[in-house]
Phi, psi and omega in degrees: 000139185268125189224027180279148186251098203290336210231006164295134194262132184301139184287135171214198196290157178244190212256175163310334178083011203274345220284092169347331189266031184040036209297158171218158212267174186327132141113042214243139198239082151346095169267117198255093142285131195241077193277125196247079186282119190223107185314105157224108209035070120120338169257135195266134230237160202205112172233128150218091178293126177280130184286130174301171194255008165271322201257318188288313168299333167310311149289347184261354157256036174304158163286003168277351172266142181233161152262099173324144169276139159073030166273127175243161173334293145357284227279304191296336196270335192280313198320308190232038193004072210223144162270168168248115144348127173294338189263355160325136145241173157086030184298140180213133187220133173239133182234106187247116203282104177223202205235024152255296177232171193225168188232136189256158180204127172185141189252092183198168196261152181228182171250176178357279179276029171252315167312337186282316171307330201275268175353304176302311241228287157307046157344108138326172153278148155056259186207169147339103170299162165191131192287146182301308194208150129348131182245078198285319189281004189317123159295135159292055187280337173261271193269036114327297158317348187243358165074048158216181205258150168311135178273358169294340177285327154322126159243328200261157198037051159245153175204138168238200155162159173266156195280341264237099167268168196072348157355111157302018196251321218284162174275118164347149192051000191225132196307304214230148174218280189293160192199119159229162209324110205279350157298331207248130213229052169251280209323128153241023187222041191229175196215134174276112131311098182251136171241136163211118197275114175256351161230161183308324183238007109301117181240128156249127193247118170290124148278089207233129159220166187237172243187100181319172174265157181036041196254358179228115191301127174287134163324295196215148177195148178217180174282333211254033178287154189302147187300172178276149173298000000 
């Protein structure tokens, strides 16, 4: 199977680990093993297969999925402790909820130099990614709720990375620093950063982190919330 990723981020040192909300950083991947002993002529045969990063988005539009009620920009932005610019619009926030993990979202446009400034201040590890190519076929599963395209369908003006404020690693002053193999799920304190100039004088910036389930108490959650995208 080809699982190559144009928005995949090169593996480095990982962050502390420390974070109370049990945070897991962006593209984060639920690893299920399943040790099976099944005798045949005399020998015992052992599988523990690992879930794919395809199969996973998948189970993550399961019929076990909700959208939490009364998640705000506000809420999300404290959740996965990154700010919104007072000069932010179009701020948007979502929290979607299964019975692995749970994934945070939040959104919103700055103009040109107010995005850059923002980028600076939130460092990635090492510099700014840009994707190879486009994922035209990305499932709408995230910021599809919020009635926008996946940031993965972008390739021209887009640049990503993961995020991890709070790190003992990080340089001084500055919120966010290490970033690692967004597959590998020892980081628990990084959030995936998409900036995409979507106007000449406009950047909309995706936030996505992921979340152990039932490790952040919700404002509010009902049953009847909209199905998944």
């Amino acid at each position: 199977m080809n699982d190559f990723s144009p928005y995949r981020t090169p593996e480095g040192p990982v962050g502390d680990g420390g974070s109370s909300r049990g945070r897991r950083r962006g593209w984060l991947v639920a690893a299920a093993l399943t040790t099976a002993a099944v005798t045949v002529a005399g020998a015992a045969v052992v599988a523990g297969p690992l879930l794919s990063g395809g199969g996973d988005r998948a189970a993550d539009r399961g019929p076990d999925t909700r959208w939490a009620e009364g998640i705000t920009p506000e809420w999300m932005s404290d959740h996965m402790g990154l700010d919104v610019p007072a000069t932010a619009r179009s701020a948007q926030a979502a929290y979607k909820v299964t019975s692995r993990f749970d994934t945070g979202l939040l959104t919103f446009t700055l103009t040109r130099s107010e995005a850059e400034s923002y980028l600076a201040e939130h460092p990635p590890s090492g510099k700014w990614l840009t994707p190879a190519a486009a994922q035209p076929d990305t499932p709408a599963s995230d910021f599809a709720h919020l009635g926008l395209p996946e940031p993965e369908t972008f390739k021209d003006g887009m640049r990503y990375g993961d995020v991890c404020p709070g790190t003992d690693d990080e340089p001084a002053g500055t919120p966010g620093a290490l970033a690692t193999d967004p597959y590998d799920t020892s980081d628990d304190n990084c959030t995936s950063l998409y900036a995409y100039e979507y106007a000449s004088n406009r950047t909309r910036i995706y936030l996505r982190a992921h979340f152990e389930p039932g490790v952040s108490p919700l404002p509010r959650t009902s049953s009847a919330s909209p199905p998944a995208h």
